[in-house]
MIPA-882534 format. One line per 2 residues: their letters; for each residue x, z, y of C-alpha. Coordinates in nm, 3 decimals, decimal comma. Layout:
# residues N
a = X:Z:Y; ...;
# end
This chain:
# residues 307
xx = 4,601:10,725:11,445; 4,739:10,665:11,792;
xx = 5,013:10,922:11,955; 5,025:10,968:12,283;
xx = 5,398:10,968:12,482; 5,250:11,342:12,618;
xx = 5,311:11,644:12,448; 4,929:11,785:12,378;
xx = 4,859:12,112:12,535; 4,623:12,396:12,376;
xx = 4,442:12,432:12,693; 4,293:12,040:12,698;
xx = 4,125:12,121:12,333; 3,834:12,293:12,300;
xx = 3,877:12,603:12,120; 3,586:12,478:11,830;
xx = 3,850:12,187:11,767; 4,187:12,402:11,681;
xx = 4,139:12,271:11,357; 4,198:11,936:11,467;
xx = 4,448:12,029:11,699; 4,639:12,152:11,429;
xx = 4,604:11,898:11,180; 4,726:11,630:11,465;
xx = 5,022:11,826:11,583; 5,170:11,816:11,230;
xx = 5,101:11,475:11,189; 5,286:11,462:11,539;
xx = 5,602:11,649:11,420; 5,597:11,413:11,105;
xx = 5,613:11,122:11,284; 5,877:11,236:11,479;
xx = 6,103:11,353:11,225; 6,041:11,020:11,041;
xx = 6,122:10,831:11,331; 6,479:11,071:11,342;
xx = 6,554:10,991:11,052; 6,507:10,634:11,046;
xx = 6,707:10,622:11,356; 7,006:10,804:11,165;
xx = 6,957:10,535:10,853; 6,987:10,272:11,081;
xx = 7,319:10,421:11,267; 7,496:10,506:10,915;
xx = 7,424:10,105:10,741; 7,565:9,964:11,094;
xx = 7,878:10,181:11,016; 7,857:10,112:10,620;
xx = 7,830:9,748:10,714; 8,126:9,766:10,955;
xx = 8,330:9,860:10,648; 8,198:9,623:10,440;
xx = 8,357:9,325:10,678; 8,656:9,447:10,794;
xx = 8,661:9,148:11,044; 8,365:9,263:11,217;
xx = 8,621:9,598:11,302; 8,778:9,508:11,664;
xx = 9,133:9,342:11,640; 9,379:9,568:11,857;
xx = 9,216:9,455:12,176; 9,496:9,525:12,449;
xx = 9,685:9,799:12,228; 10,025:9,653:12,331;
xx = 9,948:9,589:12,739; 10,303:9,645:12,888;
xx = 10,493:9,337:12,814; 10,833:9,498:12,869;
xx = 10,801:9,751:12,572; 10,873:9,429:12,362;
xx = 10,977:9,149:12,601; 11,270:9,140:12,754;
xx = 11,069:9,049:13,071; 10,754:9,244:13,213;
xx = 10,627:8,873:13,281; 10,776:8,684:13,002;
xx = 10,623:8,336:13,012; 10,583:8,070:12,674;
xx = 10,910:7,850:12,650; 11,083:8,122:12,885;
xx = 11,329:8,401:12,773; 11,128:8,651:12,601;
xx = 11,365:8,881:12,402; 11,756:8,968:12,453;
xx = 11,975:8,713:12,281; 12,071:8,792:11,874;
xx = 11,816:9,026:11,940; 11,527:9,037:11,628;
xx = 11,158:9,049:11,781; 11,033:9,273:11,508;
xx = 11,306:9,519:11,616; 11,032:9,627:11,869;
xx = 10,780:9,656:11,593; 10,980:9,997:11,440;
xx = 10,973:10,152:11,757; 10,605:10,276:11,658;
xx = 10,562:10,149:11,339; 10,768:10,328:11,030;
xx = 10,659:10,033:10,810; 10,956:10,002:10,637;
xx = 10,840:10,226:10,364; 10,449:10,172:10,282;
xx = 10,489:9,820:10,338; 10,619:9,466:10,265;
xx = 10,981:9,408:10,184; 11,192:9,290:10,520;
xx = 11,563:9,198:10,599; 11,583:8,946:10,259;
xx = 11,604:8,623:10,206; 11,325:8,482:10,003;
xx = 11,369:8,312:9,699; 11,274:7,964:9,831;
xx = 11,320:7,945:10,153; 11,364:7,586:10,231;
xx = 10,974:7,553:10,352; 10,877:7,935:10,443;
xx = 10,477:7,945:10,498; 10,576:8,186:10,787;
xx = 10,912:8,213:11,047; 11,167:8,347:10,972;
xx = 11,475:8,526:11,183; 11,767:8,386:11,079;
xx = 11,637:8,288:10,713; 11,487:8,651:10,652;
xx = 11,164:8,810:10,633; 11,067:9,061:10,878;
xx = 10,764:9,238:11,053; 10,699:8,935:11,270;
xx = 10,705:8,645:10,937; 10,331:8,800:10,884;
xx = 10,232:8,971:11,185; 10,144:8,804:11,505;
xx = 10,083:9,040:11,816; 9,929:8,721:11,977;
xx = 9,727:8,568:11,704; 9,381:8,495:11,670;
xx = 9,118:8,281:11,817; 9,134:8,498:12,154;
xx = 9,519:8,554:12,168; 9,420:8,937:12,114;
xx = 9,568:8,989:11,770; 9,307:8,949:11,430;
xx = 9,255:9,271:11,182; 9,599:9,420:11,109;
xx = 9,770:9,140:11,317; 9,788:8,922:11,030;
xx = 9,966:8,586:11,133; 9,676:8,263:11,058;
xx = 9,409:8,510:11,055; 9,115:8,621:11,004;
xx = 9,124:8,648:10,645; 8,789:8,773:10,407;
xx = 9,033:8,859:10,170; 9,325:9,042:10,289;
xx = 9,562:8,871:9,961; 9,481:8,527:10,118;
xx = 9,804:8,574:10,353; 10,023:8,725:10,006;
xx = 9,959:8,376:9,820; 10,058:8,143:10,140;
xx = 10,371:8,280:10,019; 10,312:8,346:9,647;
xx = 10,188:8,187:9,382; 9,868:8,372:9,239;
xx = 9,821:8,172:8,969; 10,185:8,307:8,826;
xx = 10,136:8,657:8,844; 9,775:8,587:8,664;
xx = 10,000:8,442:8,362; 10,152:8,791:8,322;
xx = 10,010:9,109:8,234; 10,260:9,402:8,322;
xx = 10,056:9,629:8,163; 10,125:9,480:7,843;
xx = 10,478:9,642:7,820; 10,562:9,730:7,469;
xx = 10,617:9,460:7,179; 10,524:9,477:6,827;
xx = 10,833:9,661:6,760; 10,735:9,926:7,048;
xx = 11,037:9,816:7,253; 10,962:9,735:7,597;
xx = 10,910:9,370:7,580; 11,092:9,087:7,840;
xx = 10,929:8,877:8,081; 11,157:8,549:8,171;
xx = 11,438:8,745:8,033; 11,414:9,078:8,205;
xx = 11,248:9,362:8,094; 10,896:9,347:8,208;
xx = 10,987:9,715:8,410; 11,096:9,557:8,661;
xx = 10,809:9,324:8,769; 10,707:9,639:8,947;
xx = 11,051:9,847:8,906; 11,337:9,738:9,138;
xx = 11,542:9,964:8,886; 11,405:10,065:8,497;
xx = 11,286:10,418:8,546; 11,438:10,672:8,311;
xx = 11,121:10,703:8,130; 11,215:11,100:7,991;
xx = 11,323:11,243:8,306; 11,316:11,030:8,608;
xx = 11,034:11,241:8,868; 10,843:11,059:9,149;
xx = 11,089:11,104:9,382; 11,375:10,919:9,151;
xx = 11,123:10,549:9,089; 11,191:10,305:9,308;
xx = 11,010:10,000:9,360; 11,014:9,669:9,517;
xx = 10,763:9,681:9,729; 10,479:9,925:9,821;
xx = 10,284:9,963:9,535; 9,983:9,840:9,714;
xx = 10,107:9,477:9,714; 10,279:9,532:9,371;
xx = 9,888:9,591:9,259; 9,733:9,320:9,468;
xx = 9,905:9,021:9,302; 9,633:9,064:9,034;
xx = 9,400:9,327:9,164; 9,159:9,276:9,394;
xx = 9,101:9,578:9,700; 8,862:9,793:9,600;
xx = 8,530:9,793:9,766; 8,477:9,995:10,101;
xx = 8,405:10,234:10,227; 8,597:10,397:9,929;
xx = 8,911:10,161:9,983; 8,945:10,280:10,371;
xx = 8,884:10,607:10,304; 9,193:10,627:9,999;
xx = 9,449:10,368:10,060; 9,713:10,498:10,249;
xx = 9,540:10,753:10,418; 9,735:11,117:10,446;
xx = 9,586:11,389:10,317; 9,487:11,692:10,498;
xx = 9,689:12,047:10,432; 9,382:12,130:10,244;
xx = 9,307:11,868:10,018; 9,725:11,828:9,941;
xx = 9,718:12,186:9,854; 9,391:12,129:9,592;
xx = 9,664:11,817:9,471; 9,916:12,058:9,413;
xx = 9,745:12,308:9,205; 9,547:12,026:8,995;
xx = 9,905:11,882:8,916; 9,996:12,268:8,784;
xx = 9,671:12,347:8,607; 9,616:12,026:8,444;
xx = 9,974:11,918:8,371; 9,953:11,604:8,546;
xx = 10,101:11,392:8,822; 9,907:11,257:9,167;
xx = 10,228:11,051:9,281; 10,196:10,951:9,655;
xx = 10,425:10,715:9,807; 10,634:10,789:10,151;
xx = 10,470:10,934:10,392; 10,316:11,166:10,232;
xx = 10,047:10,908:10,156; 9,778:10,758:9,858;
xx = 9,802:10,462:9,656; 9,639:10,319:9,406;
xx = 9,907:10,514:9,166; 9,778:10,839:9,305;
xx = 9,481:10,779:9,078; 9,604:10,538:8,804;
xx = 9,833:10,496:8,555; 9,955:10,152:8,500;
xx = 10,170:10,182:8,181; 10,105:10,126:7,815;
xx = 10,053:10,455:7,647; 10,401:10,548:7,492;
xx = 10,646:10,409:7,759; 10,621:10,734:7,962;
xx = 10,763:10,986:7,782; 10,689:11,323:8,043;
xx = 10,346:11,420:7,942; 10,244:11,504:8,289;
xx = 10,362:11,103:8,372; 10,235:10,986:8,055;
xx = 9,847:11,091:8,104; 9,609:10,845:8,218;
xx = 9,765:10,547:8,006; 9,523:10,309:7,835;
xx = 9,268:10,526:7,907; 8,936:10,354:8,084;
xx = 9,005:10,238:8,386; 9,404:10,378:8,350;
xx = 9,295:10,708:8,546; 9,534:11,036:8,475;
xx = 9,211:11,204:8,424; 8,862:11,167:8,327;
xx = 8,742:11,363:8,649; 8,990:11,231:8,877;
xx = 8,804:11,281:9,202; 8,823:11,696:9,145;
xx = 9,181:11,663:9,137; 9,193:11,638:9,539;
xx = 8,815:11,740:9,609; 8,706:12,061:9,537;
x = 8,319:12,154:9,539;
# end
């Protein structure tokens, strides 16, 4: 059946053929809501495709366009001065960014760091040993500004500078020995692989742990990202009032913890529990262990979302 681009009017039908009329005008309005909602499909699997490849998100295309909020020069020119003497270029970087918390370690010296994969300002890591405002194939930055990039897998940068393969060799989940003591890993307890202090496992709260790094990294030395779009929608992402507040009264009702790191933020530890059942003694701390997939509850997802 062919549709016209006119609307048909009453009046051009003979009154004998209302019948017809009828029977054509809904086929009409099907074919136009079919054709709506094809057009919606097709706008929603661009978007779900977007956040399948990160890299096909824009790179921060002329975010930083005044040259003097960094430079020491509004026209600072390659091989000319561009920062203050003794000055550190990443200083700049904390002038927006509050990265010092859900993020990398910076101001330390690295283990090795006779050949560093990345600079360095005077032999220590900061914001600008991974980041690179003026990376990428067009100078414009790559995803998250990572320094080398574009990377398909966003741990490819982590294991320029660490080794994969020995963080595969350990399990940290593994933590108690036959004699249920918390077992050592190259003669430390395996606490602090994670830990940058051993927790007080009867009464330390989530405000007393303190790690060495964001947990996010901590996890991605063996874990793989998960899948978006649930990864971008989860990791690291604040909370509204509303959905905190559902948090809160799950943790009451269900005497359980949903730690989130500084910032008020989500990690993967907001969800799971990544110690051996019977090193957390505070039952609210202790749920989730060994269980499938190490959630602190079966129906985690109704512990922020309510229906």
């Amino acid at each position: 059946m062919t549709y016209h681009a006119r609307f048909p009017l009453a009046g051009d039908i003979p009154l004998l053929s209302c019948v017809i009329y009828i029977e054509r005008m809904r086929h009409f309005v099907t074919y136009c809501v079919l054709s709506a909602v094809l057009l919606l499909l097709s706008c929603s699997m661009q978007k779900f495709m977007a956040w399948e490849n990160p890299q096909s998100q824009p790179a921060y295309k002329k975010a930083h366009s005044v040259c003097v909020k960094c430079h020491a020069t509004g026209t600072p020119k390659a091989g000319g001065v561009l920062f203050a003497a003794g000055v550190d270029p990443s200083a700049s970087c904390l002038d927006c960014h509050n990265y010092k918390e859900n993020h990398h370690p910076v101001d330390y010296v690295p283990a090795e760091p006779a050949n560093p994969a990345f600079p360095l300002f005077e032999g220590k890591v900061t914001c600008l040993a991974c980041h690179e405002i003026h990376g990428g194939p067009d100078k414009e930055g790559t995803h998250n500004l990572l320094r080398g990039g574009p990377y398909q897998d966003r741990r490819e940068i982590c294991f320029r500078c660490h080794s994969g393969g020995k963080y595969a060799s350990i399990n940290p989940h593994d933590m108690l020995d036959d004699a249920n003591n918390v077992r050592e890993v190259n003669g430390k307890p395996v606490c602090l692989l994670c830990h940058a202090k051993i927790p007080d496992t009867a009464a330390d709260s989530t405000e007393d742990v303190r790690f060495r790094a964001d947990i996010g990294f901590l996890c991605w030395r063996c874990h793989p990202p998960m899948p978006d779009p649930f990864f971008s929608t989860h990791f690291l992402v604040r909370p509204s009032a509303k959905t905190l507040n559902t948090m809160h009264q799950s943790e009451a009702r269900l005497n359980v913890i949903l730690p989130i790191v500084p910032r008020e933020r989500i990690t993967c530890s907001t969800c799971h529990n990544p110690h051996q059942k019977g090193v957390i003694q505070r039952e609210p701390a202790a749920k989730g262990a060994d269980t499938k997939g190490r959630l602190r509850l079966s129906s985690i997802c109704f512990a922020c979302h309510s229906i």
